[in-house]
N, C-alpha and C positions, 0 to 999 in steps of 0.2 A: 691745927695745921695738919694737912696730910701729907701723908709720910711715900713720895713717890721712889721708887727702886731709881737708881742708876740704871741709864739707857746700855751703859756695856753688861749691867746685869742681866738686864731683859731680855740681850742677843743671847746671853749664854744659857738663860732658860729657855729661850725660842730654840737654841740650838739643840738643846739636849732633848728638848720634847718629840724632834722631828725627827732624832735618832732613836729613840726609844719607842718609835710608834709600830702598830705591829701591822702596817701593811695595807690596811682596808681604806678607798677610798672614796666609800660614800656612806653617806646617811642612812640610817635604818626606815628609811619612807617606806610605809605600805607594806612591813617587816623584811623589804629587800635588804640583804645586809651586805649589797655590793660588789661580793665577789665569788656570786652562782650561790650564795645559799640564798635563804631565808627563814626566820623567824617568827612561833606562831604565836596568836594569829594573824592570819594578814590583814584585815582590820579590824581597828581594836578595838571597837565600839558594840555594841547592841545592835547585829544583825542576826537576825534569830529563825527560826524556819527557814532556814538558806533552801536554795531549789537552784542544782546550775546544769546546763547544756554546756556543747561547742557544738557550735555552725560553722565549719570549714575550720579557719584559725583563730576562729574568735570565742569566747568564752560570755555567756552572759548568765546572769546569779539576777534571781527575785527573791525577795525578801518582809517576813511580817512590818508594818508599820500601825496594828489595829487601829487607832481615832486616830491618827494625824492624817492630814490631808494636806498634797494630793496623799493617796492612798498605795500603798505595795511598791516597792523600791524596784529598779531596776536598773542594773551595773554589770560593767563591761570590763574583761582583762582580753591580755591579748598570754600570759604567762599563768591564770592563776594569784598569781602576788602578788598586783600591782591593781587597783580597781579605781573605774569610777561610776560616781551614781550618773546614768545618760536619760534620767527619767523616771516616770511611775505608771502605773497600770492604771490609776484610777485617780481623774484630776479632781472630781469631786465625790466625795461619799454621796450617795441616793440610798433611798430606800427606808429612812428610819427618823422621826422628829428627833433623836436623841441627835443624832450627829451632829447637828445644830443647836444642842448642847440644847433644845425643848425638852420641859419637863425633867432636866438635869442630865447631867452626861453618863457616858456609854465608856467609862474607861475600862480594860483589860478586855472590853469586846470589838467588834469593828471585824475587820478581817486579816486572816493569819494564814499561816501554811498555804501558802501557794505551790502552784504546781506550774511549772514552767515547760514545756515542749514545742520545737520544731518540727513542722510537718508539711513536705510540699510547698516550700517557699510562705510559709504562712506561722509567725508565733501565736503561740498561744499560754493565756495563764487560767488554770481551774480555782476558782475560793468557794469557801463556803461563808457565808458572812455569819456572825456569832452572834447573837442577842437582837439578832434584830427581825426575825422569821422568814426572811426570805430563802429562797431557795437555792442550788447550784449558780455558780456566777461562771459562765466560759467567754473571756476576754480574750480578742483577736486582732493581730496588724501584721503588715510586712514589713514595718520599722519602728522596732521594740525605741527608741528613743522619740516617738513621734505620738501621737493618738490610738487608742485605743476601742473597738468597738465591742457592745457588751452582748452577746446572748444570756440569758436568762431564764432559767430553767424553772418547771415545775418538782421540786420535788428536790430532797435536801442530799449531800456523800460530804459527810465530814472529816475534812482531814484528804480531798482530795489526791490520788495519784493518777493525772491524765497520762493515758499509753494508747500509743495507735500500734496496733499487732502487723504482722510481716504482710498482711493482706489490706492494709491499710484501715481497716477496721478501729475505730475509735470507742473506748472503754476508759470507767474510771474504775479504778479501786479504792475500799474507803473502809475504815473501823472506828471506834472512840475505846478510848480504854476503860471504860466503864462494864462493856460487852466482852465477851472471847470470838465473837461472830466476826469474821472481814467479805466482805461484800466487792461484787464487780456488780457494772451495769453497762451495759453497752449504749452508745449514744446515736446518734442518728448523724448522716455524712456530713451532713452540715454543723452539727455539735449543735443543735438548738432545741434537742429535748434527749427524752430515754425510748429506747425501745420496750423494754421490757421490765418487769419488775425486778427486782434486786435477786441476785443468788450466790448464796453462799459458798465462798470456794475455798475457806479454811477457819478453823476454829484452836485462836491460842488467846490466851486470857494474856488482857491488858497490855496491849497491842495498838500505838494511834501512831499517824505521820507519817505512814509509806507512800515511800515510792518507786518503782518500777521501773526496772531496766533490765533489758536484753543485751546476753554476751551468748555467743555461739548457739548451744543446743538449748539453755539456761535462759530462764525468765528470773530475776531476781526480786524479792520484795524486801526493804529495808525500812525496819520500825522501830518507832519508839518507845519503848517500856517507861512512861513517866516514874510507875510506883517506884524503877530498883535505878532511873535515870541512866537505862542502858538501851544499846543498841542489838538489836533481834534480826537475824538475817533470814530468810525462808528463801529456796530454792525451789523449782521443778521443772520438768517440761513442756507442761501447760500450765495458762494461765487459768484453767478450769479448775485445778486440781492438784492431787496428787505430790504436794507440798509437804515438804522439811524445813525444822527450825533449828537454829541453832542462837546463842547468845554469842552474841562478839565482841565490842569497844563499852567505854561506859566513862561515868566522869568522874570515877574514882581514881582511875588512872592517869587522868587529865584529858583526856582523848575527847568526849562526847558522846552523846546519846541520840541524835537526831540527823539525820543526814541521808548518802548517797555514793555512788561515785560515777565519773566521769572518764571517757575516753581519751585522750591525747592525740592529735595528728598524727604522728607517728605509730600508736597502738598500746602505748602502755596507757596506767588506768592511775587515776590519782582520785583520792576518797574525799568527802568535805563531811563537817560534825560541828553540830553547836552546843558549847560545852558551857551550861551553868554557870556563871561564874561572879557573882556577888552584887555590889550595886551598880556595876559598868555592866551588868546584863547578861546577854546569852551573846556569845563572841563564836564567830566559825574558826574550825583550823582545819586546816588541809594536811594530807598524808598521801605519799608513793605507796599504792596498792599493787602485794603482788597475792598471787593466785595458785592454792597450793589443793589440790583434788575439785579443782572450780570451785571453792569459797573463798574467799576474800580475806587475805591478812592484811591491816594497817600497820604499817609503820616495821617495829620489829616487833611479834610476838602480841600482836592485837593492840600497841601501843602506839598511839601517835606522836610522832619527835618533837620536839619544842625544837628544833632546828633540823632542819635538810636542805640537800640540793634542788633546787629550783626546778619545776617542772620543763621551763622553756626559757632559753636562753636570750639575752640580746636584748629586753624589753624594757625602756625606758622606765626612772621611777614615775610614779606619782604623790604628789602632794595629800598630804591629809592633814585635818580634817581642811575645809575650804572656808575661807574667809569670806563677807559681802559687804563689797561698797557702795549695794541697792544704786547700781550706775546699767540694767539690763530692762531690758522691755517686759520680762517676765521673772519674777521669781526663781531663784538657783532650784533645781531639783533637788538638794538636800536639805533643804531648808522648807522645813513645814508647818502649819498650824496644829496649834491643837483643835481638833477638832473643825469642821468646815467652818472659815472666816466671815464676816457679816463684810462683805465687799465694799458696800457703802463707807465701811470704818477704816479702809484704808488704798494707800496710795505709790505707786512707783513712779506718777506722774507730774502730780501738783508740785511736787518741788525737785525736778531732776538731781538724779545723783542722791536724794536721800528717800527713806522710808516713814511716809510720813502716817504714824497710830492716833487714831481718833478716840476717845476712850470707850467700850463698850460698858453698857451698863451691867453692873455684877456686885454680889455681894464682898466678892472673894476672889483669889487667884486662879482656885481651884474652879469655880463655876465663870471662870474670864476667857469669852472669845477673843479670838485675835491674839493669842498669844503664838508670837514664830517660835521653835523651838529645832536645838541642833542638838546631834546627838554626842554626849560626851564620851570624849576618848581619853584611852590608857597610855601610860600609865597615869600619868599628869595629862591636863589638860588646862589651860587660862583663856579666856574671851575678855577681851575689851570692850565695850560699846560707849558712842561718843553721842548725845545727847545733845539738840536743841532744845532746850526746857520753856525758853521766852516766853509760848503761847500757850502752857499749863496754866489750868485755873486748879481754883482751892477746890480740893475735896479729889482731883485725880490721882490714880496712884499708875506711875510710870516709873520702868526701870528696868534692871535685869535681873531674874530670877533661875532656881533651880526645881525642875517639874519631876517629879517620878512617887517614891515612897518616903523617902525623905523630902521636903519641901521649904525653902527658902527665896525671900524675896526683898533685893536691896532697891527699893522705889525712893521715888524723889516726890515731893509732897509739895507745893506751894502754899504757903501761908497769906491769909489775908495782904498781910501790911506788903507783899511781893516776894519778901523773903524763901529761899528754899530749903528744905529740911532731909536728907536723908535716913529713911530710917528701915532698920536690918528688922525682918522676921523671917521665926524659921518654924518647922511643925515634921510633923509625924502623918501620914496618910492614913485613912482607915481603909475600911472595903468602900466605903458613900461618901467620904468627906474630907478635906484638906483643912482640918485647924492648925490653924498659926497664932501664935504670938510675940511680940515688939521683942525682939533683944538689946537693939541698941538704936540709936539715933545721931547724926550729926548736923549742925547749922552750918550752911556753906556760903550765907548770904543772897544780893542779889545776884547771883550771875546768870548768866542768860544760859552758858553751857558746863556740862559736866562728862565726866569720863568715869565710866562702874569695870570693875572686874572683879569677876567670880573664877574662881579656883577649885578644880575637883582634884584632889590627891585618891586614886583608886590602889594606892598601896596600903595606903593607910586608913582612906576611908572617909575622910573630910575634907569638909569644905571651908572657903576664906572668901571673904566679901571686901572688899575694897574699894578709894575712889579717889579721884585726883581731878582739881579745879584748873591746873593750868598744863598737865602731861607732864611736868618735870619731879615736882615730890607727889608721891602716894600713898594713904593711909589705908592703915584695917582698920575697919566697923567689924565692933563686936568680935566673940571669939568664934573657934571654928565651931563650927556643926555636923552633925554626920548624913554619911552618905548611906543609903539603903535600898534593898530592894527583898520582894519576895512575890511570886503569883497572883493571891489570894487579896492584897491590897494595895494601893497605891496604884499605879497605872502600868503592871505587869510588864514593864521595860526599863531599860537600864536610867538610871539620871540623864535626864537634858537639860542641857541652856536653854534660856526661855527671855523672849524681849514680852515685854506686856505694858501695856495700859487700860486702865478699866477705871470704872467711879461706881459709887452703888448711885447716884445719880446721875438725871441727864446732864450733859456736860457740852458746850462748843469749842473745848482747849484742844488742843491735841498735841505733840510731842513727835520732830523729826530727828530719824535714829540717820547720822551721820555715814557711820560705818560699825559691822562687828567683826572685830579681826581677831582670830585665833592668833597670842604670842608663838612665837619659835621659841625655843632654848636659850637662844643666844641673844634674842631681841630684847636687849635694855631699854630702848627708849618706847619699847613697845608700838611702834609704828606702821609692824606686817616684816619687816625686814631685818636682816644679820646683814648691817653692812659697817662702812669704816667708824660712824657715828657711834656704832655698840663695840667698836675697840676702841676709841677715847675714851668711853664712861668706861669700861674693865683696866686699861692703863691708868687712868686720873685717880682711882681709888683701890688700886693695887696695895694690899698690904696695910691701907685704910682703917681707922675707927669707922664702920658708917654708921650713919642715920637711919634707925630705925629700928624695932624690935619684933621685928614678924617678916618673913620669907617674903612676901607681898610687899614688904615698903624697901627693903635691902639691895629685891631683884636688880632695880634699878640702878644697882649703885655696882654690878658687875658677879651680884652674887647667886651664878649660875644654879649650884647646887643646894640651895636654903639653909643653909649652918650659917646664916646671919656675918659669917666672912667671904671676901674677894682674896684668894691665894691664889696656891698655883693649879689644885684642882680646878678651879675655876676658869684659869687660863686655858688647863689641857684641854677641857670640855669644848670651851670656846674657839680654841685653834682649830680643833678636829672637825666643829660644826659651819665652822669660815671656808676653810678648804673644800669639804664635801659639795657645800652650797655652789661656790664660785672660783674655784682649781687653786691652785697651788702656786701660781705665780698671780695673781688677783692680791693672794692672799700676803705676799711679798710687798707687793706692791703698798697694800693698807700696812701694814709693817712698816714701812717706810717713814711712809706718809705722818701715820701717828709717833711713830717716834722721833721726825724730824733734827736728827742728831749729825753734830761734827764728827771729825777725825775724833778719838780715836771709832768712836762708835761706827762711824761708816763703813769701816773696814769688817767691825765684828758681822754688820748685817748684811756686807758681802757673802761672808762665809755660810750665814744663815740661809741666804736665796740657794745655795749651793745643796745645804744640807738639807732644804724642804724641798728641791727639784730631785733630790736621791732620795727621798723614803716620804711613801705615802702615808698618808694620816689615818689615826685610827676612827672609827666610828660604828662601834656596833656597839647594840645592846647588851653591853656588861655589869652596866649598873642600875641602877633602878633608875635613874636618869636619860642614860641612851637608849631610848627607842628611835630620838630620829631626831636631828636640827630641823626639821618639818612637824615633830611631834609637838606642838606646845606641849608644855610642863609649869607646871608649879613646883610647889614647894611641898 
């Protein structure tokens, strides 16, 4: 029997909550913490080689994506701290049979460190592509969210810095940190070849990633030291010459090694850094840059804040990460393959509203086109995906998996007799290869549909694979497994979600992906929303024995924070995250409603509406929980 509070009790924990709150009324979305600061990073995912402009008030960030396709991210603020992805620079990878995963894939290669600049009504992105021999790539539009066209150069600058000089003159700078040599080359007006051969215009050992910006009399070059994972700043007044270095930020101090910085509408300068940061990847954080003998200090004392005032005021949040109900004519921009797709094998059309996978032939996950893949975010992150299995034959492996250095995949298997089987494997990446093996299995019957979710805990480090036949109870498969990353193997980015189907044979089943919806915090019944149906499951099992022995089967039963209980943490969490989302008399209102109580209790929930219209809710990142009632979290 479950053990529910008295309704006058729950006015008077409602009441005290909403007195004891310290003020802040929004959610930590996109690390906005709702009342002019914000929290770093501002997204909290694997964007790595960050490259950012402003064109007038807008702000636009390009970003590595190496093998996924479309290829090189591109993302729009109007503040700095609020982003979204408006597109990519390169819809389809050319240029290399790897990309199409011929003769086995091209992981940790593809293309990185972009180079983003505005010039004369016209953007522009520099790459150099990695492993696959081609040359300078200079990508051009005048609507960075639209098509992009390619120029194509003869002749390689790695680690591109496009800069057009005060004479309009267009140059790249470029090093590898293997050499001390940094190199300029002038390009031709059109940017479709080199003028001249390369010339050396500074010599510091191990030295890659710059980029180039002018402030007054100063050309600055900012690089990256991989070997000591610091930032190197060079100064002068030509970009021929005549260059000083100095050592600045680094990610010993949490700051980052790789970056830039930007100008403000107004004139101040805010810096951005992608700082190393374990198996969620290389993460940018942003810093107020001030200027003390014209060098550049971050933050306080070369240190970037884990929280400051907001570069720009007034900017709506935004949502992260994005959910998809495969209900658009085109694929979401943040959501990508691995590797270029076999187009044949899939569809946004044959069945509207769902995403329908044909299975690609593969021996392996690891060698499986047509895997979509989103990038996992911190600190928690959970995806749901809802499964039409009906039209799997025997021998397909569909499901949802986890892609990077660690590697995990909960597929659903059809059995002869019709039956269907889930079963958990997980593995280790090498530098060439993704072995896995079975951990766990489960028999779910005949049913035609099923429901997976995967769990990244990036506090901790692992992951939780789960699944549920009818949305209401949900189990773990298997136990956790860990999350990883390093350079050198795996697929040199942080962990992603990953939908896949593949057969090491040919196969005519295929499997329609419903929806994949990022949980919220607060989202019980897991359905994309925090609304009155996730304050009936947190009231019905308040104080509750529940069902289940794993953060992943509990959630459901209102238990916010993974300690396998619904208290009153659990409540706070959840009032602060209802309010934030949908205000503060919304949130009265669901109150109400779920508590649907007599005299005496109507009188207490009067007092309640009184005491949540006089003190805003709390919601910032205090605990390893709150980063955001938009952040999904796990346990």
């Amino acid at each position: 029997m479950i053990e529910r509070i008295s309704c006058m009790r729950w006015s008077i924990l409602l009441f005290t909550m909403a007195a004891l709150s310290n003020g802040r009324t929004s959610p930590a979305v996109a690390a906005d913490n709702g009342d002019g600061t914000y929290s770093n990073p501002p997204l909290f995912a694997d964007f790595p080689d960050p490259d950012i402009i402003r064109v007038g008030d807008d702000f636009y960030m390009a970003s590595t994506t190496f093998v996924n396709s479309p290829g090189l991210a591109v993302l729009h603020s109007k503040d700095l701290v609020n982003w979204t992805t408006i597109g990519n620079v390169i819809d389809r990878l050319a240029g290399h049979p790897g990309y199409d995963m011929a003769g086995g894939p091209l992981y940790r290669n593809g293309v990185f460190a972009p180079s983003l600049r505005y010039h004369d009504g016209t953007f522009y992105v520099a790459v150099q592509p990695n492993g696959t021999g081609q040359g300078l790539q200079i990508y051009h539009t005048q609507d960075p969210s639209g098509d992009w066209q390619l120029n194509q150069l003869i002749g390689g600058a790695f680690d591109p810095a496009l800069s057009f000089d005060d004479d309009d003159t267009p140059y790249v700078v470029y090093s590898g940190g293997w050499h001390p040599e940094i190199y300029l080359r002038q390009l031709t007006p059109d940017l479709n070849g080199f003028v001249a051969p390369a010339q050396e215009i500074h010599n510091y050992d191990g030295l890659e990633g710059t980029h180039v910006v002018k402030r007054g009399d100063y050309y600055y070059m900012f690089h990256s030291r991989p070997g000591q994972l610091a930032m190197y700043v060079s100064r002068s007044t030509s970009l021929f010459g005549g260059w000083e270095t100095i050592r600045s930020i680094d990610d010993a101090s949490g700051s980052g090694h790789q970056g830039a910085v930007v100008d403000l509408p107004g004139g101040d300068w805010y810096g951005f850094a992608m700082l190393d940061s374990g198996p969620i990847g290389r993460v940018t954080n942003i810093s107020p840059i001030a200027w003390e003998n014209d060098w550049p200090v971050w933050g306080a004392d070369n240190v970037i804040p884990g929280e400051a005032a907001k570069p720009i005021l007034g900017q709506p949040l935004v949502m992260q990460p994005t959910s998809n109900e495969f209900n658009t004519a085109q694929m979401l921009p943040d959501w990508r393959w691995n590797h270029n797709p076999d187009d044949a094998r899939w569809s946004l059309t044959e069945r509207p509203g769902h995403l329908r996978l044909r299975p690609t032939q593969a021996p392996d996950f690891w060698n499986a086109r047509n895997t979509l893949t989103y990038k996992g975010f911190g600190p928690q992150s959970q995806l749901v995906v809802e499964l039409d299995i009906s039209n799997l034959q025997p021998g397909d492996h569909a499901g949802l998996g986890m892609l990077g250095k660690g590697l995990a995949t909960l597929a659903v298997n059809r059995i002869v007799d019709g039956d269907a089987r889930l079963i958990l494997s997980t593995g280790v990446a090498t530098a060439d290869s993704g072995p896995m093996t079975m951990q766990a299995s489960a028999g779910v019957g005949s049913v035609d549909s099923v429901l997976l979710e995967l769990r990244m805990d990036f506090e901790t480090n692992q992951g939780q694979a789960g699944y549920s036949v009818d949305g209401v109870a949900w189990a773990s498969l298997g136990d956790p497994f860990p999350l990883l990353w390093d350079w050198a193997t795996g697929t040199f980015q942080g962990e992603q979600y990953a939908i896949f189907n593949y057969s090491p044979d040919a196969s005519s089943g295929y499997v329609d992906v419903e929806r994949a919806t990022f949980v919220q915090r607060s989202d019980f019944d897991r359905d994309g929303d925090v609304d009155v149906d996730d304050f009936q499951r947190l009231y019905t099992y308040h104080f509750a024995s529940l069902p289940g022995s794993t953060p992943l089967e509990t959630f459901g039963y209102g238990d916010w924070d993974g300690d396998l209980d619904n208290d009153y943490d659990d409540f706070w969490q959840f009032q602060s995250d209802y309010v934030a989302l949908h205000g503060r008399e919304a949130y009265q209102a669901a109150a109400a409603s779920v508590l649907a109580a007599p005299e005496p209790c109507a009188w207490a929930l009067a007092l309640l509406g009184s005491a949540i219209a006089a003190w805003p809710m709390r919601s910032r990142r205090q605990t390893s929980f709150s980063r955001a009632s938009t952040r999904p979290i796990g346990a």
